[in-house]
C-alpha positions as CSV (number, residue, x, y, z in Angstrom):
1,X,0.0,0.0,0.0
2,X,1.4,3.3,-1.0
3,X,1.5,6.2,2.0
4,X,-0.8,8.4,0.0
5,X,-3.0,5.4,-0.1
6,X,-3.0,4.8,3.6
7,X,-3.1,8.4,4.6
8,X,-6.6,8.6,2.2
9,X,-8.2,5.6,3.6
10,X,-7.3,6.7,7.3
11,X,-9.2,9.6,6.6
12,X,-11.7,8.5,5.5
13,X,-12.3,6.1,7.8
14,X,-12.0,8.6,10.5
15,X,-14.5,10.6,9.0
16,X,-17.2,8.3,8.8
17,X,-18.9,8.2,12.2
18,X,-19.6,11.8,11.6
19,X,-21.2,11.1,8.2
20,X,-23.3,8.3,9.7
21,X,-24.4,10.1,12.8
22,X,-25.1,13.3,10.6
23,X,-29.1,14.3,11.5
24,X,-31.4,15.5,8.2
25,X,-34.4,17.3,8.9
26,X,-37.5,14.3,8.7
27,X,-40.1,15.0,6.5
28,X,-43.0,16.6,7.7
29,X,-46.1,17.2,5.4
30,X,-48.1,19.6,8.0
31,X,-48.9,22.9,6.3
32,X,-46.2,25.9,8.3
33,X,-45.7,29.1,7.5
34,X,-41.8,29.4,6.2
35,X,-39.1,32.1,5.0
36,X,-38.8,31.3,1.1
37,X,-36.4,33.5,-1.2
38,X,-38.0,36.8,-2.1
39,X,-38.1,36.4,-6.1
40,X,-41.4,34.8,-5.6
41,X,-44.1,36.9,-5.9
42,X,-47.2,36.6,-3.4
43,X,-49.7,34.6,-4.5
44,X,-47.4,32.2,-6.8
45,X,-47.2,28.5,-6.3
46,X,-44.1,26.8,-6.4
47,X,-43.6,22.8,-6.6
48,X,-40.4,21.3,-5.6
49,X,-41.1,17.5,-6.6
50,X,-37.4,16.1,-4.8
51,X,-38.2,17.6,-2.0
52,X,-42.1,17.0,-2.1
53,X,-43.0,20.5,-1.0
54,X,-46.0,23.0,-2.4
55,X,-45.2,26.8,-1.6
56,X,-47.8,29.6,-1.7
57,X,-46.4,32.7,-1.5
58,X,-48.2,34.7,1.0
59,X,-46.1,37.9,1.3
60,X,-42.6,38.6,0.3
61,X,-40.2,36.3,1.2
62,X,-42.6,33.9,3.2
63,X,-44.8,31.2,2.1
64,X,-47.4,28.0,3.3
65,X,-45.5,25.0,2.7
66,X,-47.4,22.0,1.9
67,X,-46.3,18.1,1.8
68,X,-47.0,16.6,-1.5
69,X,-46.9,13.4,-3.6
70,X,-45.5,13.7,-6.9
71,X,-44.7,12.0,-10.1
72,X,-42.8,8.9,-10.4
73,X,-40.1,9.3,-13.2
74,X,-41.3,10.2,-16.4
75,X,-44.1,11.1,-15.8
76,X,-43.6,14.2,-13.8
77,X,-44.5,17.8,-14.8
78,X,-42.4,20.7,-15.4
79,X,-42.3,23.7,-15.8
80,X,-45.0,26.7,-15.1
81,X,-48.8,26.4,-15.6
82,X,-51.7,28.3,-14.5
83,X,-55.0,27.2,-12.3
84,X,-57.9,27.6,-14.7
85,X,-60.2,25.2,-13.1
86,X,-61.1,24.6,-9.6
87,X,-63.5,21.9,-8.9
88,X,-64.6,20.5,-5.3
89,X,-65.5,16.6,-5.3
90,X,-64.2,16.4,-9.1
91,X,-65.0,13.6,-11.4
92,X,-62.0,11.7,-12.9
93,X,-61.2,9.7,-15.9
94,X,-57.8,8.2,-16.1
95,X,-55.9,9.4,-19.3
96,X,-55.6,7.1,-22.6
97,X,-51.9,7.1,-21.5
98,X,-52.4,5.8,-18.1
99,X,-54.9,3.4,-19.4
100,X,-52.2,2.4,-22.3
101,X,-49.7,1.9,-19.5
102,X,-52.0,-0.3,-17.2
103,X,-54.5,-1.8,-18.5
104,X,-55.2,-4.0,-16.0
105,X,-55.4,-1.3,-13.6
106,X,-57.8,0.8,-16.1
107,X,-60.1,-1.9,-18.1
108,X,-63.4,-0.7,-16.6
109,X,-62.2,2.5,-18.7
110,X,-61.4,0.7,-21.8
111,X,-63.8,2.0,-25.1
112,X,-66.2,4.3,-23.3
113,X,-66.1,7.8,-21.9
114,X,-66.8,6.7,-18.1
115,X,-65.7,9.3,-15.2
116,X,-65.7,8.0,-11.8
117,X,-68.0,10.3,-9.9
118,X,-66.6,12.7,-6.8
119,X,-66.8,11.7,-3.6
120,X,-64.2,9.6,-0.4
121,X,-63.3,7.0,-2.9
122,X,-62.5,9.4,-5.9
123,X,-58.4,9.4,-6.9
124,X,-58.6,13.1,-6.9
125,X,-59.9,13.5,-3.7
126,X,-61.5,17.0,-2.2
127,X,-61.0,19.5,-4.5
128,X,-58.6,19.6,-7.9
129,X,-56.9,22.3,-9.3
130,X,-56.5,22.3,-12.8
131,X,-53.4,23.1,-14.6
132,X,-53.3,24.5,-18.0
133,X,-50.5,26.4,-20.3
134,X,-50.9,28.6,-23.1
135,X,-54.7,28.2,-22.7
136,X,-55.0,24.0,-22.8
137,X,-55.4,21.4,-20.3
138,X,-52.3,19.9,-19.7
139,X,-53.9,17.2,-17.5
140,X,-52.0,17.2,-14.5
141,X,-53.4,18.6,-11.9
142,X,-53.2,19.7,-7.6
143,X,-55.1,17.4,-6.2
144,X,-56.5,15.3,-2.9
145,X,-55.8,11.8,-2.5
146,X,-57.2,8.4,-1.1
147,X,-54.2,7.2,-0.4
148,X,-52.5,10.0,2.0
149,X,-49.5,7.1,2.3
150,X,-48.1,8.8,-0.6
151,X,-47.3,12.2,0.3
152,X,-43.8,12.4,0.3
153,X,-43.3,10.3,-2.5
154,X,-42.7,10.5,-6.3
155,X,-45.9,7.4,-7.2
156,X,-48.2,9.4,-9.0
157,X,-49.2,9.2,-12.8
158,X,-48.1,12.9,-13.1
159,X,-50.5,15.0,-10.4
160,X,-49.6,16.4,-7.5
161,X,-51.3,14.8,-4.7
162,X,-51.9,16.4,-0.9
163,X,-53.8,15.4,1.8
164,X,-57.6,16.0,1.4
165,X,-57.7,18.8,4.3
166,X,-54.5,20.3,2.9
167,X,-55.4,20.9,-0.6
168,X,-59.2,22.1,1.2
169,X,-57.2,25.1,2.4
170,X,-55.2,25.6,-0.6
171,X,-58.0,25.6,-2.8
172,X,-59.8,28.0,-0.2
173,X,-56.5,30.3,-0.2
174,X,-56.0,30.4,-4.2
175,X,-57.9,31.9,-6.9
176,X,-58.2,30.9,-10.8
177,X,-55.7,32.4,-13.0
178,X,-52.6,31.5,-9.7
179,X,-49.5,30.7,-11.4
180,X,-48.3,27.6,-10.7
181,X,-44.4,26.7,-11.5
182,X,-42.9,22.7,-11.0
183,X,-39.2,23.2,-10.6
């Protein structure tokens, strides 16, 4: 072994206890007010799907932070969109491409137009926000969840999901025409 060699791996080895015993913050999806760089302009959203966090800007430099469920790889959405639908108990349909990816999952859906009424057992939960640029639907939308097990993660076909009582108050908080950016 070469002294440069051994002097490295001592190191390195030395150093990592403190790498192992080094604390992150755990992940916590209640709705707090936070500081948030003062670029953002009150009223914006802002999505930060690796983190899992929803901001809304509520005055310069601060901002309700929301846990969220995101996209799983791929199928994520990026870039900025703006609310131009906001529906409480929505309907939902799944898309021909989640029905093309799953079929299984999706057959009842298969050659008709069906929308599973709103309501507890709905995918899109309490209320949806609708995202559309340049005037179109872009389909992915802010949404409730049945499953609040996935906030936190990156599962969804492309939405963002919260937790029913969470995205009551968002909705509550945030008027058609909000700007919504997915980072």
């Amino acid at each position: 072994m070469h002294r440069r060699t051994f002097l490295a791996s001592t190191m390195a080895a030395a150093a990592l206890p403190q790498v192992l015993s080094a604390k992150t913050a755990a992940y916590d999806p209640t709705p707090q007010e936070v500081a948030i760089k003062a670029t953002y302009q009150p009223g914006q959203l802002l999505v930060l799907p690796r983190s899992h966090y929803l901001y809304f800007v509520t005055a310069p430099g601060r901002a309700m932070r929301y846990g969220v469920g995101v996209g799983k790889a791929g199928l994520e959405f990026t870039g900025t969109a703006t609310i131009a639908v906001k529906k409480e108990w929505p309907t939902w349909r799944p898309t021909n491409e989640m029905i093309e990816r799953d079929p299984v999952a999706y057959k009842r859906f298969i050659g008709n137009t069906e929308a599973q009424e709103g309501g507890p057992g709905n995918p899109l939960g309490a209320r949806a926000l609708y995202l559309f640029e340049g005037g179109r639907d872009t389909y992915f939308r802010i949404h409730g969840t049945t499953a609040p097990s996935t906030i936190g993660r990156s599962v969804s076909n492309g939405c963002i999901r919260m937790i029913n009582e969470h995205v009551i108050d968002l909705y509550n908080r945030v008027p058609v025409g909000t700007v919504v950016t997915v980072l």
